[in-house]
N, C-alpha and C positions, 0 to 999 in steps of 0.2 A: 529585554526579552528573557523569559525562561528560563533553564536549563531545557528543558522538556520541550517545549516550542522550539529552539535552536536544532537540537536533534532533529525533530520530527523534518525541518525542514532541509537541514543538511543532507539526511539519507535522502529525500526527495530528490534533490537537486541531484548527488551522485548518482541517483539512479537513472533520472533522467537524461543524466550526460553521458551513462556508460549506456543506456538504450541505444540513446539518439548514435552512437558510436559505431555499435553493431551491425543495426541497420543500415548502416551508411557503407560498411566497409564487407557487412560479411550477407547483408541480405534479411529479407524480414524474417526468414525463417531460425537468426540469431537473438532475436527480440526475447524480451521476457512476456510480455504478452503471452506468443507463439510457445514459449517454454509452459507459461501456465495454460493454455485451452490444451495440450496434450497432455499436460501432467492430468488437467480435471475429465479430458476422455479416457485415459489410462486407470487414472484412480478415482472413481467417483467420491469417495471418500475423503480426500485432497480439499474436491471443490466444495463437499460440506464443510466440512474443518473451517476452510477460509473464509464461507460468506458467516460460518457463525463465528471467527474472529471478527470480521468487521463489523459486523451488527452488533457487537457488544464494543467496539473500538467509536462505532459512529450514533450508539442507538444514545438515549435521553440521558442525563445523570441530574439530580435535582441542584440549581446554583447555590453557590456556597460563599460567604462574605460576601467584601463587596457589589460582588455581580447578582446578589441574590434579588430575589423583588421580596420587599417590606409589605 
């Protein structure tokens, strides 16, 4: 695996064990979730920002080497 793969899914995983965490101990309103749909009713700006990080983090990039199509 990776370097890049490995992260990606390590911060995953810690994140979903510090959610899952929260939720369990302090209530949903500790979730990140909940942290983010206030932060994006607070600051509309926020929730631009982030759907245009993920739309350039998930949108198309053309294959390269071996995964390319020939």
């Amino acid at each position: 695996m990776k370097i890049t793969a490995l992260f990606c899914t390590a911060i995953t995983i810690i994140l979903g064990v510090y959610d899952a965490y929260m939720v369990t101990f302090y209530g949903v309103e500790a979730s990140i979730s909940k942290y983010l749909q206030n932060t994006a009713i607070d600051s509309p700006m926020f929730s631009f920002a982030m759907g245009f990080i993920c739309g350039h983090v998930f949108g198309y990039m053309k294959p390269t080497g071996e995964r390319s199509l020939k």
